[in-house]
N, C-alpha and C positions, 0 to 999 in steps of 0.2 A: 641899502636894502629897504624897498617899501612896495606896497601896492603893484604897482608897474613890473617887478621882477618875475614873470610866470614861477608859481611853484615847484616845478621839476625842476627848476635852474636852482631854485634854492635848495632843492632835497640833493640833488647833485654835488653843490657844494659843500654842500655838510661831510658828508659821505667822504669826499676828497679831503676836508680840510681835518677829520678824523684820523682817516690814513695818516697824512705827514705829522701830524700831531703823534702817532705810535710809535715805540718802542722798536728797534734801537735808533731812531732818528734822534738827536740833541733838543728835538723841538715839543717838548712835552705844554710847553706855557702855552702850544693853540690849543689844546684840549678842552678846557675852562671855557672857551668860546666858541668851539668849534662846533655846536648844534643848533647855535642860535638862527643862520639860514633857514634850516629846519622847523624850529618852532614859528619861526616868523610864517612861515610856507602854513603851518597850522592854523596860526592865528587870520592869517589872510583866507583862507579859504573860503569860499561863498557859495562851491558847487554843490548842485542840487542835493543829491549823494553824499553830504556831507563827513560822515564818517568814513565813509567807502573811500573816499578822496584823501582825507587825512591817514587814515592807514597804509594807501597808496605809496602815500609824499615818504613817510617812513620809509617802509618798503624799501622804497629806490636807494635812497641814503644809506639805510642798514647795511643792503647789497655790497655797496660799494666799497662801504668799509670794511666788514668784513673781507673780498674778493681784494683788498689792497692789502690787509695785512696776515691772513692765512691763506695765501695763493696755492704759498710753500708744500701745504697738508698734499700737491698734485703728485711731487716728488714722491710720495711712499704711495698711494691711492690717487689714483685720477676719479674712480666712479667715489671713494670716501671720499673725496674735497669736493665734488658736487654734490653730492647729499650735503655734508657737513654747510656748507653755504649757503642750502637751499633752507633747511631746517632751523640754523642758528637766526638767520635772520627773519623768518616768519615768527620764531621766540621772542627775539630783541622787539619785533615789531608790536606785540600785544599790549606792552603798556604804554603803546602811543594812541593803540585802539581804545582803551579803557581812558587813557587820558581824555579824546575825545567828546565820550558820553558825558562823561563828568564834565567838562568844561561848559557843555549843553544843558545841564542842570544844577550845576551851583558856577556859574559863572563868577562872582565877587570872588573865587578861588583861582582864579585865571589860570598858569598851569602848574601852580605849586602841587597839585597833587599827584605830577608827574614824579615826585621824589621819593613820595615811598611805593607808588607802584613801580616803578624803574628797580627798587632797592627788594624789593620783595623779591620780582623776578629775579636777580641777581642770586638771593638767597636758597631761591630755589632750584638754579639751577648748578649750585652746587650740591645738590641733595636729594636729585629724581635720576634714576637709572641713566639716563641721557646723557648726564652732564659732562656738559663741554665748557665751562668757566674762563676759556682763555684771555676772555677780551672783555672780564671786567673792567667796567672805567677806569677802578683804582690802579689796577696794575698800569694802566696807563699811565703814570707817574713815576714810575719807576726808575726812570732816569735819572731824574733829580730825587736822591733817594736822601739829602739832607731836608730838603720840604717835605717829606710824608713821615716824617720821626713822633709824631700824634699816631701813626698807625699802631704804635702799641697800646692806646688805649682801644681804638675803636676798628682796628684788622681794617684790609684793604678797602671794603666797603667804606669804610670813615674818607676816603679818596674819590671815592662812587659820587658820596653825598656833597662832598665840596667842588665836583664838576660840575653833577646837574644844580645847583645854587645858582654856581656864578653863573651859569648857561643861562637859566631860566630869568635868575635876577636882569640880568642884561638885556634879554629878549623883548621883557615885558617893557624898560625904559625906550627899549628902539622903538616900539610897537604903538607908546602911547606917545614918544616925540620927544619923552623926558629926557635927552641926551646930558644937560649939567649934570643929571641925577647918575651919571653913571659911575661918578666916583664912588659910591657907596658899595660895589660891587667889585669894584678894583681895591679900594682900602678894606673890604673883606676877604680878599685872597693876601693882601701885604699882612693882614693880620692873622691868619693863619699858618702863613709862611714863617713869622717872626716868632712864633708859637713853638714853631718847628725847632725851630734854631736853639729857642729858649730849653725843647728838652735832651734835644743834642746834648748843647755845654754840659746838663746835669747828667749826663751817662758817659762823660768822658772819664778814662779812671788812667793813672798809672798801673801797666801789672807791673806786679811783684812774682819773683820765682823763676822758674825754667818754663813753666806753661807744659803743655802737651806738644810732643812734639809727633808730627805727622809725616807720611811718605805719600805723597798721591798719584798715579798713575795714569798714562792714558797713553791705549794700545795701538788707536788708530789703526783698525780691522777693518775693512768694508764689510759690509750687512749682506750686502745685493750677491758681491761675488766670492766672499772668504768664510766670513761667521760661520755661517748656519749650513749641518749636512743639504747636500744637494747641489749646494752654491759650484758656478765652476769651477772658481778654485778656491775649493775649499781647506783652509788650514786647521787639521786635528788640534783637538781640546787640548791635549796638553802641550804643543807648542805655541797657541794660543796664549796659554797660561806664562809660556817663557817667554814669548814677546811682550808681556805685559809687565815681567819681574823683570826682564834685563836691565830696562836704563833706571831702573830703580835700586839695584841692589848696592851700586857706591856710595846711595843716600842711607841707604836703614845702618844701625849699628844697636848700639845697646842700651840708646837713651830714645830710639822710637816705640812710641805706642803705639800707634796705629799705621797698618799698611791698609789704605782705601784701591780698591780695583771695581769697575765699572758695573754696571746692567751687566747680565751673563758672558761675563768676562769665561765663567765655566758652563760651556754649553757639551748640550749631548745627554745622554740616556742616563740620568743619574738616582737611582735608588735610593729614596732620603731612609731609609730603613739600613742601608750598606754605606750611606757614607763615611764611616769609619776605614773602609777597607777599598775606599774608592781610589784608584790606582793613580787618576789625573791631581788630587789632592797630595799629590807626593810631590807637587812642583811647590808648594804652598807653606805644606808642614814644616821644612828648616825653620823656614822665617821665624814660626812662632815658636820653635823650639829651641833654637839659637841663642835668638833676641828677643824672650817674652815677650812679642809685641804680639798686639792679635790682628790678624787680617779681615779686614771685611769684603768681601766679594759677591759680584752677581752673581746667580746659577737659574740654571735651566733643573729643573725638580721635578719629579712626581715620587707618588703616594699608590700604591696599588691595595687593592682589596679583593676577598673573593667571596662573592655575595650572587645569590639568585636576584636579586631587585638591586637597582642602583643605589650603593649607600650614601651617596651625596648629591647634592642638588647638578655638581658641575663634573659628576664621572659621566665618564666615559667608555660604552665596552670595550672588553680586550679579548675578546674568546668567550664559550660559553663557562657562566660561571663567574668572570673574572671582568674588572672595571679598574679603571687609574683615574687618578686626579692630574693634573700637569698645573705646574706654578711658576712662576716666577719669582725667583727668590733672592733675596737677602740672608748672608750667608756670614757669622764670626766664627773665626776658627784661633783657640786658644793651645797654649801648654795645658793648660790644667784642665781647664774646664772643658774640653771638649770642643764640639759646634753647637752653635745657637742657630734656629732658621726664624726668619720673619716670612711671609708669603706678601705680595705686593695683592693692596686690596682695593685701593683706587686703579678701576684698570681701566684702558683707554677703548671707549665704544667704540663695535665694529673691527679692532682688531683681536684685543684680548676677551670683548666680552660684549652682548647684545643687549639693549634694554629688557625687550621679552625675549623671553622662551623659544618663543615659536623663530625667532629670528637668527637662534643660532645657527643653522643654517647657513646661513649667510655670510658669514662673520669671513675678514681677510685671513691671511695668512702672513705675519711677519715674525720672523722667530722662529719657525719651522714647527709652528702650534696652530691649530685651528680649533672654534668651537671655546667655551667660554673656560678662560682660567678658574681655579680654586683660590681660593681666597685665606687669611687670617680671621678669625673670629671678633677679633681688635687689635689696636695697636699693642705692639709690644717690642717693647726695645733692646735692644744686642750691648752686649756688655764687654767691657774690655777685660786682659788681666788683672786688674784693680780693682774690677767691677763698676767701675765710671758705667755710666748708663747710656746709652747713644739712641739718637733718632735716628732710623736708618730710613730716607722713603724714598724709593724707587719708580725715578723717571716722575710719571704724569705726576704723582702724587705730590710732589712736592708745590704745585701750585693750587694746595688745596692748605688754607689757615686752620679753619677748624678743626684738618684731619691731624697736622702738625701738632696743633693744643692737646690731644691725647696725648701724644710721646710723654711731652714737658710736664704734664699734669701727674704722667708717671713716671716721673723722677729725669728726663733725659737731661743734661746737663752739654748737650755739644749732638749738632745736626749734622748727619751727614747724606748727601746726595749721590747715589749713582746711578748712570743714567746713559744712554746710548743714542746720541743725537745725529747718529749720520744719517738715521732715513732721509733726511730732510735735505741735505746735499750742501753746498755752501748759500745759504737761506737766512733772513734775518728769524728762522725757526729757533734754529739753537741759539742766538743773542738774545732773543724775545725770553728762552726758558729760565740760561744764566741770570738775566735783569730781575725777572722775578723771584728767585732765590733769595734777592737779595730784603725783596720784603720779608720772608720768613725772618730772618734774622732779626730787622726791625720789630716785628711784631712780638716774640720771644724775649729776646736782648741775648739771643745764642749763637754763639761764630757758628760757621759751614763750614766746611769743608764740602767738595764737589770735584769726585772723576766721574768723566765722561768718554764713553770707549772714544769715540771722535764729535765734537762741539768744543768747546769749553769747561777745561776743569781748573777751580781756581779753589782760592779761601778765602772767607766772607767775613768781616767782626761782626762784631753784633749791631754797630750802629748802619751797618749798610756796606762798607768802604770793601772796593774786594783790593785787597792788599796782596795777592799773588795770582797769575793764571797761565795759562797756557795756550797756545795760537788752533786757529783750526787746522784740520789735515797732518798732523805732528805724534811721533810714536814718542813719549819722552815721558820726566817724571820730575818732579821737584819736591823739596822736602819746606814744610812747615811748623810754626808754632800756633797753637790757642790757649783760649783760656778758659775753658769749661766754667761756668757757672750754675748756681740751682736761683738765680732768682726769678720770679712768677709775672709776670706784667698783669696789669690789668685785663689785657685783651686776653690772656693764656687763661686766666682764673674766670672768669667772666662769658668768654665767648662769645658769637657775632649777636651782641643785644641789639644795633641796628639793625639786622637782618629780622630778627623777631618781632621786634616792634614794627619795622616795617609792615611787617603779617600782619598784623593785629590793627594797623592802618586801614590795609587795603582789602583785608574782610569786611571789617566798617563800610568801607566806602560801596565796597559789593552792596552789604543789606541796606543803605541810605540809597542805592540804586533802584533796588527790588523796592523799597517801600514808593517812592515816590512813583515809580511807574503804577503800582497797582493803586495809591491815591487819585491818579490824573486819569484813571479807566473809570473809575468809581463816579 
């Protein structure tokens, strides 16, 4: 790669060699190298337009990787996956734009300041209305989930900052011909690697005891034609519900705790005010009243109200007078205690929810909801008969670390994921969402558990390892053990500090911009 190589060939590659470097491919080790085309395409540029040109060169790469590994998003949205590609990679592409300036004014910094604008954006695009997070770099590791065992100090971003490293460290050795010199850069990934391993061994434990024992579900419904009223053929709530318990009830007895069933495993018109007396909840109740165990279940929810002016930001009217909320829920249902509702509050832009206002409008329809969901106020965790405390997060949310740090932070002791991944169809979508699962766990040091009405429902330990699953397109159910813990990681207690600092980087490097431009006017 030098001089000779036209730039688009090398933004081209990058883009490519991104892709096959992504999750669920085996091939996570091109990652660490796979921008360096790219940056070289930066560093080589000479056209007149010079930033314009390097934004460009981005651009196309971005494209590409994105469009290689979120193609999938066509399957539920054809007009969402061309937004969604258009938008995520004009995002991706800013702090290549900003790298440029900079490179133009403190040049002795070559493109190391590419890391914490990269990591900034990163940070923030798990935290602006928008956010679509999926193709953090870090989770691009995922694979090799014994190499990112440091992400409980420093959450997936700590994964972010040891790709663009070695990307950049390597670039620069191409770029100035230092090729001997590039051991330095390969013996800083063996030593981060071995780092890895080092905190493995020390979170290896024998359990002791019975553990919690689990019943996990997966109903395998189709979305398009069964789930949701309307569909053609639509299969009623509560035989829903029996296709869901069937292959499960040889596994529960009297030493299960927990029965998991998926994303709105209970859909339809449901009254969180009458759930007590709701009639489809009658396929449900034995379980918990039999065999003390408590169910956890999706549901399809609403909230009504009857108010002259809308009394929440995301009602909706219903007549004059009269407004509803509609949720997505997370749903325990015990002997004693009753039901617990969680509402899902990471909701996925464009279906459940619109960055602005004015766009709900807009908004798709999957789940037989339009216009933006109601939300939880914060996280709050569902509890068993024992009152073990559980992280329940539903679907998108679960690829979000910092949202997960709330549960843990209040008390949850064992994660659980449900989730409904057929939109996507047979797609490396639902392997892409499973892999990342498996970083919460790391980051925590908390097994998963995870039903998925059709994807992937499996159980995760804490070190990564998913140690049981289930195939796609399969109505079936398996029973499991964990080992609930309350220990706190660093990254749980602490939070994405790379993410901040980043910030605090790359406002810096903003006002070092602004000051020297209005020096050089002066």
């Amino acid at each position: 790669m030098n001089k000779s190589i036209h730039p688009i060939v090398l933004a081209i590659s990058s883009g490519i060699l991104m892709t096959l470097a992504w999750p669920p491919l085996p091939t996570a080790f091109i990652l660490p190298f796979a921008l360096i085309p790219l940056l070289l395409a930066i560093l080589n540029t000479q056209a007149k337009r010079v930033h314009l040109a390097r934004w460009w060169y981005a651009v196309i790469g971005l494209f590409i990787f994105n469009l290689g590994t979120t193609w999938w998003v066509w399957n539920a949205s054809p007009g969402g996956c061309i937004a969604m590609l258009i938008v995520n990679t004009l995002l991706m592409s800013l702090p290549f734009l900003a790298l440029s300036y900079g490179y133009q004014k403190w040049p002795q910094f070559k493109l190391w300041t590419l890391i914490p604008l990269y990591l900034c954006f990163e940070f923030w695009h798990f935290n602006w209305g928008g956010s679509w997070p999926w193709l953090t770099l870090g989770k691009g590791l995922a694979v090799f989930h014994h190499a990112i065992q440091f992400y409980e100090y420093t959450g997936e971003m700590g994964g972010s900052a040891v790709v663009l490293i070695i990307n950049i460290w390597c670039a620069h050795l191409i770029h100035v011909k230092a090729y001997k010199r590039l051991w330095q850069p390969l013996s800083f990934a063996l030593v981060v690697i071995a780092l890895s391993y080092g905190i493995l061994l020390s979170n290896i434990s024998i359990h002791k005891g019975r553990g919690l024992q689990c019943v996990v579900t997966q109903p395998n419904i189709n979305p398009y034609t069964e789930k949701f009223y309307g569909c053609e053929s639509y299969i009623q709530a509560d035989e829903q519900l029996r296709l869901a318990i069937e292959p499960a009830k040889q596994l529960i007895d009297s030493n299960t705790a927990i029965v998991l069933l998926p994303e709105t495993a209970l859909v339809g018109v449901n009254e969180e005010s009458q759930l007590q007396y709701n009639s489809y909840l009658a396929t449900l109740r034995p379980l918990a009243m039999q065999y003390n165990a408590t169910v956890i279940v999706g549901a399809e929810t609403y909230k009504s109200y009857k108010s002259t002016t809308a009394p929440t930001k995301t009602a909706r009217p219903d007549g004059p007078g009269y407004w509803y909320d509609s949720y997505n829920t997370a749903m325990a249902l015990t002997k004693d205690t009753g039901i617990e509702l969680y509402h899902k509050s990471k909701l996925v832009v464009g279906v459940e929810t619109m960055p602005f206002d004015f766009l709900n409008q807009l908004s798709l329809d999957l789940g037989g909801m339009t216009g933006s969901l109601g939300i939880s106020d914060q996280a709050y965790n569902l509890h068993t008969a024992n009152k073990l405390p559980v992280a329940t997060l539903v679907c998108y949310e679960s690829i979000y670390g910092d949202y997960c740090n709330d549960f843990i932070n209040k008390g949850a002791q064992l994660i659980a994921v449900i989730t409904n991944d057929a939109w996507w169809g047979n797609t490396p979508g639902y392997q892409q969402h499973l892999l990342y699962a498996k970083i919460r766990s790391i980051e925590t040091r908390k097994p998963l558990i995870r039903s998925a009405n059709t994807g992937i429902s499996a159980v995760i330990d804490k070190n990564g390892n998913i140690q049981q699953r289930t195939q796609f397109n399969e109505r079936t159910a398996f029973k499991c053990t964990v080992w609930p813990n309350n220990k706190i990681t660093f990254y749980t207690r602490y939070g994405n500090l790379l993410g901040l600092i980043s910030v605090a980087i790359s406002i810096a490097l903003f006002v070092g911009l602004l000051i020297k431009k209005k020096a050089s006017e002066l």
